[in-house]
N, C-alpha and C positions, 0 to 999 in steps of 0.2 A: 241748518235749515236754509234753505234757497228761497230765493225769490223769484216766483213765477211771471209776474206782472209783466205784461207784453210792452216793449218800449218801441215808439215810433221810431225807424231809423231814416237816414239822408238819403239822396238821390245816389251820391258816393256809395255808397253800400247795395242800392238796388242794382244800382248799373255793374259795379262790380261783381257782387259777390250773389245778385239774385235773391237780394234778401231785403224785406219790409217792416221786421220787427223781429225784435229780439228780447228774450229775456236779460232785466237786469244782471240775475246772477250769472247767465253768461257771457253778460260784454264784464264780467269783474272777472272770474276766469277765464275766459281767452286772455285777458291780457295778465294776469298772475302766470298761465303757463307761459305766453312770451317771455315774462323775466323770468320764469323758472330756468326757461332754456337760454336764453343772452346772459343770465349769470351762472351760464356751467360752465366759467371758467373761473366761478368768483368774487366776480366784479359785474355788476351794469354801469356802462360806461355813460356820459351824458348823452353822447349821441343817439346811444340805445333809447334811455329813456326816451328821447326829444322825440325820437321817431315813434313808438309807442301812443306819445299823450296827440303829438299830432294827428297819428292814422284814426286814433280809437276818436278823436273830436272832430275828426272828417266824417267816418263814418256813422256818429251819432248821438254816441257816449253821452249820457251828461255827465255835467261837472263832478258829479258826487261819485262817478264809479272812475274817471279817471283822477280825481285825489287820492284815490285809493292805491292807486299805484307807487305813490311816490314813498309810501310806508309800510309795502308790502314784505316779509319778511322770504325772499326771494331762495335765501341758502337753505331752507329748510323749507321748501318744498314740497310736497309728493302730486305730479303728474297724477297718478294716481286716482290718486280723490278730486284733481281739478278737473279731467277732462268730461267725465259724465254729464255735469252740466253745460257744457258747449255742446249744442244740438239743433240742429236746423227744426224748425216745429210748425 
């Protein structure tokens, strides 16, 4: 089940990416695919993360969708099923 709920995003995200809100469920998957793909060799390295909690807390994330990363089960995967809900809306 997704969560719809439109979240306000940062000036960082406007200016960049042309975007003003975003669903919860897709600032959790955008950033599940990022580690999907930085650990397809494996490993997410810390750097990786750092850069991650960082961009997704510039751009707007709250705290609760980037917790989520740090226990995301990354090797196991499927692109798949994450990207559908990453959608400009």
């Amino acid at each position: 089940m997704t969560d719809d709920k439109m979240q306000t995003l940062s000036s960082f995200a406007k200016d960049e990416y042309g975007l003003s809100s975003a669903s919860f469920q897709a600032m959790v998957n955008y950033g599940y695919a990022l580690l999907a793909i930085a650990g397809g060799d494996g490993e997410v390295s810390d750097p990786e993360m750092e850069w991650l909690i960082n961009h997704q807390t510039r751009f707007g994330a709250p705290e609760e969708v980037v917790g989520l990363y740090q226990s995301f089960d990354y090797k196991n995967a499927n692109l798949q099923e994450l990207l559908p809900d990453i959608k400009k809306s």
